[in-house]
N, C-alpha and C positions, 0 to 999 in steps of 0.2 A: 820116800824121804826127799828126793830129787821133785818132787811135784810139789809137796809142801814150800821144799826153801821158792820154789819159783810162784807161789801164792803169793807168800812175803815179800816178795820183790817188789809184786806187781801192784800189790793194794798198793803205797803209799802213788804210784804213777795216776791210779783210778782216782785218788783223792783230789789230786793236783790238776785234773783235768776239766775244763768247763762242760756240763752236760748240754748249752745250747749256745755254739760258738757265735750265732746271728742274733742272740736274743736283744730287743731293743729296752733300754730301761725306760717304764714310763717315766721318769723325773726328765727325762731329754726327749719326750717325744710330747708333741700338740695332736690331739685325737681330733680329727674331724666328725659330727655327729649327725649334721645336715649339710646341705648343699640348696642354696636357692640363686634361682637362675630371671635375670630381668633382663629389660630394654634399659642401655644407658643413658646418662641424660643426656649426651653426644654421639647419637648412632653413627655420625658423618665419620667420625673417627675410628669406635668399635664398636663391635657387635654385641658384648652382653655386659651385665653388671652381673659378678658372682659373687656368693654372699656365704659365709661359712659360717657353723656354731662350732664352735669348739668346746668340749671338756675342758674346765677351771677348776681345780682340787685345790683348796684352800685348807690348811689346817688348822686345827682346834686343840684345845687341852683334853677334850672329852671324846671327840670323833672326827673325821674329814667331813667335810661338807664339799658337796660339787655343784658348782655352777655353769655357765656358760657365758663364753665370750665369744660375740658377731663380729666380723670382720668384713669388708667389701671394699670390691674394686674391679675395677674396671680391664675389659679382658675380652682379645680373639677368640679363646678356649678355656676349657675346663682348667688345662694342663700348664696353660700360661696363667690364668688367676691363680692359681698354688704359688707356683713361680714368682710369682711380684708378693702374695701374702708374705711367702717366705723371706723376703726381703725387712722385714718389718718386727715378725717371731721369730727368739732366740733357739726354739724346738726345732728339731725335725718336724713337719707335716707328715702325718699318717692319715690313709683311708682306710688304715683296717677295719676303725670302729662306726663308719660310717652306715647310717641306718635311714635316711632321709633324703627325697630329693623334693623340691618345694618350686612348682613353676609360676610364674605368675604370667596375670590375661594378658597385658600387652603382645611378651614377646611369644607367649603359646599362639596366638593369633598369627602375628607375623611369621614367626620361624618354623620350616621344617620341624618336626621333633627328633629325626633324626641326625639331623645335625647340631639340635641342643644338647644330646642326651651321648652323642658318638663316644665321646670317652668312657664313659659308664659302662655301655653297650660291649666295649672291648674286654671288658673286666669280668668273667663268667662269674666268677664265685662272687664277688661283690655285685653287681646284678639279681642275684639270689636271694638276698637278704633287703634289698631296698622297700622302701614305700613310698607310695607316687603321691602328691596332691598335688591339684592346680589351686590359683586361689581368687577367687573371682573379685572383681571388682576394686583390687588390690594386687601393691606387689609383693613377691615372693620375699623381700626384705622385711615388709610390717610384719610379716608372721612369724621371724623373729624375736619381734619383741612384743608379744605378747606373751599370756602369763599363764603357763601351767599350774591347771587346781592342783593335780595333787602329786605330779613328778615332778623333783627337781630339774629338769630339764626338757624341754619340746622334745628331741629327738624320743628320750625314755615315754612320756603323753602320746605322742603320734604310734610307737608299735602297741604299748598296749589299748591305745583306742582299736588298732586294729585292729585286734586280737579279740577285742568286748564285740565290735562292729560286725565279727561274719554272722553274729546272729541278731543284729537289728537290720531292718530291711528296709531305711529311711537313706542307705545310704552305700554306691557302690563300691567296694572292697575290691576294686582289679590291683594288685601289688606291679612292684616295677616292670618283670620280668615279661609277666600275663600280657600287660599293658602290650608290651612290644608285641608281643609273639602273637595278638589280636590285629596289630596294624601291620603287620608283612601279613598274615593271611588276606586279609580284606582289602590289601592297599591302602592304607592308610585311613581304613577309618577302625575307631573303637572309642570305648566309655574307660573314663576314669574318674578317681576319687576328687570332689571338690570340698576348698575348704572355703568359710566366708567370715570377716569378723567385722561382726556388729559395731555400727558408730555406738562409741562410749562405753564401750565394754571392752576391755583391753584381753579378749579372751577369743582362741579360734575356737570356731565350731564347725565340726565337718559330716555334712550330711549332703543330699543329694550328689549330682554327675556332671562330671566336662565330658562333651558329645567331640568327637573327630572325624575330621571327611578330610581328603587329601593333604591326610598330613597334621593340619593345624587345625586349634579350635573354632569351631563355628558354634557351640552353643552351648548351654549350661539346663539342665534337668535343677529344678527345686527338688523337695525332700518328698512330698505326694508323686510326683512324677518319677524319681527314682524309684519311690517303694513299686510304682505300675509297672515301671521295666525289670524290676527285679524277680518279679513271677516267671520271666522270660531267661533271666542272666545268672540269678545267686539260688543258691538252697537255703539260703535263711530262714528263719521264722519270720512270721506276720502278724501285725494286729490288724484286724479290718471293722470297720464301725460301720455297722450300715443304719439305717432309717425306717423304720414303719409307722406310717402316718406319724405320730407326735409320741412315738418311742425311740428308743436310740439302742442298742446292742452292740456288746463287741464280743468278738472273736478271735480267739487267739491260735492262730495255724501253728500248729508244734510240729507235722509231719506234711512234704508236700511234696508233689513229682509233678513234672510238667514236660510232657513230647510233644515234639513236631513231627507232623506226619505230612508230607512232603507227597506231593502228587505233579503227572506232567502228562497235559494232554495234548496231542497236538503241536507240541514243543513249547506249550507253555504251562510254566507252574503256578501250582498253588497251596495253599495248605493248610491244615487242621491243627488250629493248636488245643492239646488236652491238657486241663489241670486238676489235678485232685489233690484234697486235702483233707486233712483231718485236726481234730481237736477240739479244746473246751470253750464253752460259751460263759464268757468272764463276765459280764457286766449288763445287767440292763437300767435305763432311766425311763420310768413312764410305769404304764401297767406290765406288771410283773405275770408273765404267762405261766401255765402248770406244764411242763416241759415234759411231766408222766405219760403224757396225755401222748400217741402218737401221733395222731393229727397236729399239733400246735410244733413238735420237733421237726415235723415234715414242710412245715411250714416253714419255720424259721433257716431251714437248709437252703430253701429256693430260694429267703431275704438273701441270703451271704452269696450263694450262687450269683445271682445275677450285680451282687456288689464288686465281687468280686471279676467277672465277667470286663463289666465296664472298666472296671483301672485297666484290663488285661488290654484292650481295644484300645484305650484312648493312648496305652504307650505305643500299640503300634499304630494308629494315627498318627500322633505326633511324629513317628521315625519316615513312615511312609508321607504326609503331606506334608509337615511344616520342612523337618532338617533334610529328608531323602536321601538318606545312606541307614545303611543295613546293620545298626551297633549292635543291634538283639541277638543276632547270631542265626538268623533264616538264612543264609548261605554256608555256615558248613552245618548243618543241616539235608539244606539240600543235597550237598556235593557228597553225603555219606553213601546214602539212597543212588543217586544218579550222577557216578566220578564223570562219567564220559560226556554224558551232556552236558553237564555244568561249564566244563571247558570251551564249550562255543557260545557259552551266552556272557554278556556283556551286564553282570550283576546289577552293579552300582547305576545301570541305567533301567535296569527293566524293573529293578525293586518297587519303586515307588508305586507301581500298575500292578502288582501280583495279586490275587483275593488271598484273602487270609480269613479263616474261621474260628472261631473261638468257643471253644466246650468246656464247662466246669461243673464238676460234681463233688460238693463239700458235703464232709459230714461230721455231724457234731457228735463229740463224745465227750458225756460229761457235762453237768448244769450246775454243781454245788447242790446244796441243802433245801434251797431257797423253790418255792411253788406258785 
């Protein structure tokens, strides 16, 4: 009886009581969705131009509609552009919702990324959840205002590109966190996502790579040069088209593995790269081959083999002669194989002289209907 009347008591207290004494109402909160980071137009005075999307919930008779509203200004730090935004919006500023960070080439060239990015960096859970692009030949502002096909808003376009992108292979997918945890291993070099928007087309497109050496950007991979590094860097699928006299075939890589076999003679390395693939042979233009036939399959394995081959080499040319830093990842590689020795060598100088070899064994499975 005495527990009963003390139920009684208690519910009406339980009713009265708020279940989330910190909870912020969205009607008083401004949700940050991106973040883009520039060179201002008066570096003499500060350091960056930062640029925010914000969540715009407009309402309707029939549903809410969300938009976005850009904001910028001029800023030491991440934490002081809030700070002055805030001066301007009647909400609270949130980073909960934030899902984007957007650098553009100027100040990726000029500035540390480490001290672009230091506030973010502080932020472990938020950190976790970002997506990185650089944006070439453009700032990190235009990308703003361009126009989402089919999400109401960039930041919502840019994860689910992400999301569609780890399986096309035109285009590298390092997310924020990757990004970092690639340049403290390597000292400051590593690949991330670029984005680029076509004169007259008020639309980003993001495919190939911003390349990193000390820090800051020194180059940009296109969309073919990406997909060649990416035999090295992503497990994505592939399409590869290769050539026989005045035929054309593609190939569609559904499964692939690729090791480095890491050798040191002498105290110096070298190494063997393997790639194996599998999958179906999607398309030809020209004479149509009887693919029953084993000789004409065996055939067309060594066309995609040696296709495949060359993209595989010409990404590490490029890393080795043109940029000479190590984005591919032949250093922790090596360093699995040989901790101890790797420690006395001076990476980022001996890369570019390493031999590197390249082995591929493609196999087709699957032609369709067609002879």
């Amino acid at each position: 009886m005495r527990s009963k009347l003390a139920l009684f008591l208690i519910l009406p207290l339980l009713i009265l009581t708020p279940g989330c004494w910190d909870l912020q109402d969205v009607n008083d909160t401004a949700f940050v969705l991106g973040i883009g980071i520039d060179t201002p137009s008066n570096s003499d005075t500060v350091k960056y131009k930062v640029t925010f999307e914000f969540a715009k919930p407009l309402s309707t008779r029939e549903h809410p509609v969300t938009q976005s509203l850009v904001v910028s200004t001029d800023a030491d730090s991440i934490l002081q552009a809030i700070q002055r935004i805030q001066t301007s919006i009647s909400r609270k500023i949130s980073l909960s919702h934030l899902r984007s960070v957007v650098i553009g080439e100027d100040i990726a060239r000029k500035e540390n990324f480490r001290n672009l990015t230091n506030y973010l960096i502080r932020e472990p859970e938020l950190a976790l959840r970002l997506r990185l692009v650089f944006v070439q030949q453009a700032q990190a502002r235009d990308y703003f205002y361009t126009n989402p096909r089919f999400e109401k808003r960039l930041a919502a376009e840019m994860v689910a590109m992400g999301m569609l992108q780890k399986k096309l292979d035109l285009v590298r997918t390092n997310n924020f966190l990757d990004f970092i945890i690639d340049l403290n291993r390597s000292n400051g070099v590593a690949s991330g996502s670029r984005i680029t928007i076509p004169k007259g087309d008020n639309v980003a497109v993001r495919d190939g790579a911003a390349v990193f050496k000390n820090w800051k950007l020194v180059a940009w991979l296109n969309a073919d040069e990406a997909q060649a590094s990416n035999w090295l860097l992503e497990k994505n699928q592939a399409i590869v088209v290769a050539k026989e006299g005045e035929n054309t075939y593609t190939y569609q890589v559904r499964k692939k593995d690729t090791k480095f076999k890491p050798s040191l003679d002498s105290g110096k390395p070298s190494f063997v790269v393997k790639v194996t693939t599998e999958g179906p042979l999607m398309e030809e233009a020209g004479k149509n081959l009887d693919f029953s036939k084993p000789e004409n399959l065996k055939k067309m394995e060594g066309v995609f083999n040696e296709a495949i081959r060359k993209q595989v080499t010409s990404s590490i040319e490029k890393s080795q002669k043109e940029i000479k830093a190590d984005y591919l990842g032949f250093d922790k590689a090596f360093q699995k194989t040989y901790s101890k020795e790797f420690k006395s060598l001076n990476w980022n100088e001996i890369y570019p002289t390493i031999p590197i070899e390249v082995e591929v064994d493609c196999s087709i499975k699957g032609y369709g209907l067609l002879k």
